[in-house]
N, C-alpha and C positions, 0 to 999 in steps of 0.2 A: 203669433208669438207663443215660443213655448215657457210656461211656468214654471215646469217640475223635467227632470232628467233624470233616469234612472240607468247608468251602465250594468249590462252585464256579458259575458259571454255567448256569441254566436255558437249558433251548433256547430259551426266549420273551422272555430276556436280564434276566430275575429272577434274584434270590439265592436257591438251594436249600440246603436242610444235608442229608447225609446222614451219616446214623451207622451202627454198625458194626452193628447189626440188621438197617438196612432204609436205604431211601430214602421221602424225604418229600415233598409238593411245597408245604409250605407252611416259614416260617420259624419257628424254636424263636422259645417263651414263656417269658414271666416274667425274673428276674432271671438264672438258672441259661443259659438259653437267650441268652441276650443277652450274656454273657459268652464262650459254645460259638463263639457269631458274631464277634465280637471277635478272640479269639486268632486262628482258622482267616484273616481279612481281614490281621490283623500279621503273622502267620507267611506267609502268600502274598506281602506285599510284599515282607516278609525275604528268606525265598527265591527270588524272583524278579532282585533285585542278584545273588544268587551264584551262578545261572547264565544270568546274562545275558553273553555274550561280548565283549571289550572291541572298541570301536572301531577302522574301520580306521585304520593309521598313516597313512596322508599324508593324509585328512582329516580328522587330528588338526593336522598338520604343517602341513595348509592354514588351519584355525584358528585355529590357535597365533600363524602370521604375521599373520593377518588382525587377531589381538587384540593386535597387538602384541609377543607375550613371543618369537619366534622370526624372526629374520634371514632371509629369500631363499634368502641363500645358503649358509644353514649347515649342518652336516655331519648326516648320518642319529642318530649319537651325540648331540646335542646334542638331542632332543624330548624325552627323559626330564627332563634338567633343566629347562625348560622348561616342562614341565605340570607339576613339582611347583614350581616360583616361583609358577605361577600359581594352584595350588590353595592353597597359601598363602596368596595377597592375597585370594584369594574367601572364605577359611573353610571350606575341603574338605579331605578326609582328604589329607595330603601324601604318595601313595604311589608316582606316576609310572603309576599307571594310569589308563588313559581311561577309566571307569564312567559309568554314566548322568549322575548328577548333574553329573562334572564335563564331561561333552561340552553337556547343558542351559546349564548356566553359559559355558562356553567359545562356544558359539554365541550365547547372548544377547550378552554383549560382544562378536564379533566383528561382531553385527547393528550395533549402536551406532555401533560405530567408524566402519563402512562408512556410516552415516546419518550422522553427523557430517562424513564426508568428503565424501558428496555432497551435503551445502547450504555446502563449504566452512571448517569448522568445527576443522577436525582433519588 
C-alpha cells in the first residue's frame, strides 16, 4: 500500500510517481493510482502560486498604464490601487498582488489595447 505520492517529471519528460518505498518508472494503475496522480498534479499547481515570487513593480506599473487603470504620471503609491481595480474588473482575487494570473490577465489586455491603438481603434 502506497501512503504518500510524489509526481514529478521524468528525465525523458514523462510523468513518473514515486512513492514512499521506491521509485517507479511507469505510471500507477487502476482507480486508486489515478487518483495518487490527481492530487500530486493539484497540489503542484497549488503549490507552485505560493511560491511563485510576485512580479517586478514597474512592469506591473508599465502594464497597468498600458491597460489603462494607471496614469504616466502617477505616484509609486498609487499601483496597489490600481491592480486591485483592475483585478476586480477581470474576476481575480482583489488583493493588490501581482501573481501569475493577474500579470496573464493584465498583459493580455494591455496586448489589446496596444492592438487596438495601432490599427487606430482606441
Amino acid at each position: 500500500m502506497v501512503d504518500m505520492v510524489t509526481v514529478s517529471t521524468h528525465r525523458h519528460g514523462a510523468w513518473q510517481c514515486v512513492d514512499v518505498a521506491g521509485a517507479t518508472d511507469s505510471a500507477p494503475t487502476g482507480p486508486r493510482g489515478l487518483l495518487h496522480l490527481v492530487r500530486g498534479v493539484l497540489g503542484a499547481m497549488f503549490a507552485a502560486e505560493l511560491v511563485l515570487p510576485e512580479a517586478d513593480p514597474q512592469e506591473v506599473r508599465t502594464l497597468l498604464i498600458e491597460a489603462g487603470y494607471l496614469d504616466a504620471a502617477s505616484l509609486p503609491g498609487e499601483r496597489r490601487p490600481a491592480l486591485i481595480a483592475f483585478q476586480l474588473a477581470n474576476d481575480l482575487r482583489a488583493d493588490g498582488h501581482a501573481d501569475g494570473r493577474t500579470i496573464s490577465a493584465l498583459a493580455r489586455v494591455a496586448r489589446e489595447r496596444r492592438e487596438l491603438r495601432d490599427i487606430g481603434l482606441a
